[in-house]
C-alpha positions, 0 to 999 in steps of 0.5 A: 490511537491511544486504547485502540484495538488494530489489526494489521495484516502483513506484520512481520516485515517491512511497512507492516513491521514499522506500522505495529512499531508505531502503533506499540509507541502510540499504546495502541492493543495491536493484533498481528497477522502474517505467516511466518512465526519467527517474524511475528514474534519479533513484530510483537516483542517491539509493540510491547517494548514501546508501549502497546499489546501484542496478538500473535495470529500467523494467518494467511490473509489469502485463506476466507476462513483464516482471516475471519478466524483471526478477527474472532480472536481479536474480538474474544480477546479485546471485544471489538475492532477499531481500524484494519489495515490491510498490508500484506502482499507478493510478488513475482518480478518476471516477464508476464509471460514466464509468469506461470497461471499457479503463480499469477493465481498465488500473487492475486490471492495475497495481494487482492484477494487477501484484501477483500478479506480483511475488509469483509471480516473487518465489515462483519464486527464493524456493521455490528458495532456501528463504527470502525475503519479499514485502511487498504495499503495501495501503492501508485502501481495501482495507477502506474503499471511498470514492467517486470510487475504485470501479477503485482500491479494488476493486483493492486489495480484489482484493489482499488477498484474494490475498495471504490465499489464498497466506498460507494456502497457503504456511503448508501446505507450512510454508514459510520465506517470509514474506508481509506487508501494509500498509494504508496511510493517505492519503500526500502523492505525486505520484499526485494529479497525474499521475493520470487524472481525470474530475471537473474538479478537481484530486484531492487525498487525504482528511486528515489526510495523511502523509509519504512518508517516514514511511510508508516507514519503517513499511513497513521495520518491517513488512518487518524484522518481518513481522506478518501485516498492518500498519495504517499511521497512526490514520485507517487503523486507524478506517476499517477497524474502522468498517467491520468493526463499522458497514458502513452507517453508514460507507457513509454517512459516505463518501457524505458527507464524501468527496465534496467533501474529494477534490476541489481546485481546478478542471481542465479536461479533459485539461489535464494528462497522466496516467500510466495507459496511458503512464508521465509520464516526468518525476523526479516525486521522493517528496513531493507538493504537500500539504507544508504540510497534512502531518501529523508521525510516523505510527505503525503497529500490527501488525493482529493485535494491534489485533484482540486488543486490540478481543477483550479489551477486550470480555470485559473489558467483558462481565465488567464488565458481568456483575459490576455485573449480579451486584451489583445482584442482591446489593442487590436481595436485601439490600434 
């Protein structure tokens, strides 16, 4: 990362203000976007005190013309864009149905649509440069839907379904840009305290819980080595496998037990301000209030290489069984 130019959308808080904390350690020129200044210039304060430069943009990411006008910038100012990160999101926890459509519309807009258009401005300097890479932040809600969630996780889907549709059409044209995405397990962020909600308590993420900045430094993996996706952290990698093979059984599982365990103490109604139509311009810094329920390192395994591992440990096991089958015959004839 060394000399690198990056953008990271999403920078002021949470996993993107522990992205630009990492990437300012590895010397890297980073350019960062979000709404609200006050956070901003914080984010940019640590990226120079550990080593990098800083690009202040507060940019909408779900405004086209804002987000292109940020990768100009970036380019007039260091001449080229070496890896997009696409991180910023929102979200309402609410019941689907006491989700109003301008809110459904504004989480979409962030969350999906600020993706595609950090990946289409990123795709305009990259083609011309013949080389680059975008990495989409995912998250295993991607795969796994979860109550109280229905804006988040149909946005997140929505991503995922993009970035498959411009891998595809990239590797058509044998492009050198290379697109990655990371599932992401439950982080401790500030997005559970400035996030809108409607169920009169406080939300907190489902455990076990992991810290930003070991989910940044497994984003960083994924972006030196750029496998197609990326699980983050065990309950990721659960979640989803479940329900490729047990969609039902999950479905009731989530019913169940992700319920109750998003849900912390009570709130009343609008007794906090939420960042949805207007950032909370406020350093929020990268860690949330879940520290002491945090859990240690997170590991991550390339997607591609948990799915060849589930395929041969399964001819392994249908062989096995034909053996034992074969065996029996044997006996069965000998007796």
């Amino acid at each position: 990362m060394d000399d690198s130019v990056v953008v990271v959308t999403g920078a002021s808080a949470g996993v993107g203000r522990a992205l630009v904390r990492a990437l300012g350690a590895r010397g890297a020129r980073v350019a960062l976007l979000a709404r609200g200044p006050v956070g901003l210039e914080a984010a940019a304060a640590e990226v120079r005190d550990a080593g990098g430069e800083a690009l202040v943009l507060p940019t909408d990411v779900a405004d086209a013309d804002q987000v292109f006008a940020a990768a100009d910038a970036v380019v007039e100012r260091w001449g080229r864009i070496d890896l997009w990160i696409n991180n910023a999101m929102t979200t309402v926890f609410s019941r689907a149905w006491q989700v109003t459509p301008e809110e459904f519309r504004r989480v979409t807009e962030v969350t999906y649509l600020g993706q595609v258009n950090g990946a289409l401005a990123a795709l305009r300097q990259m083609r011309q440069q013949g080389r680059g890479r975008i990495l989409q932040v995912g998250s295993a809600l991607a795969y796994r839907s979860v109550p109280l969630q229905s804006a988040y996780c149909g946005a997140k889907a929505a991503v995922r379904g993009f970035t498959d549709s411009l891998r595809t059409e990239l590797e058509h044209e044998n492009s050198a840009i290379r697109l990655t995405m990371v599932h992401l397990p439950a982080v401790n962020t500030p997005q559970f305290d400035w996030a809108r909600t409607k169920m009169g308590a406080a939300p907190q993420p489902v455990p076990p819980i992991y810290a930003p900045a070991d989910v940044a430094r497994q984003i960083l993996r994924a972006a030196d080595t750029c496998p197609r996706e990326m699980w983050i952290g065990a309950p990721a990698v659960e979640s989803i496998l479940g329900t490729l093979a047990v969609p039902a059984i999950m479905d009731r599982m989530m019913a169940r037990d992700a319920w109750d365990s998003q849900m912390g103490e009570a709130l009343e109604t609008g007794a906090r301000p939420d960042n949805l139509f207007t950032p909370v311009d406020r350093d929020m810094g990268a860690d949330g209030r879940f520290g002491s329920r945090t859990r240690g390192d997170v590991t991550a395994w390339p997607a591609g290489a948990v799915r060849l591992g589930l395929a041969a440990a399964g001819v392994v096991g249908v062989l096995g069984a034909g053996w034992l089958v074969a065996q029996a015959a044997k006996r069965g004839r000998g007796a």
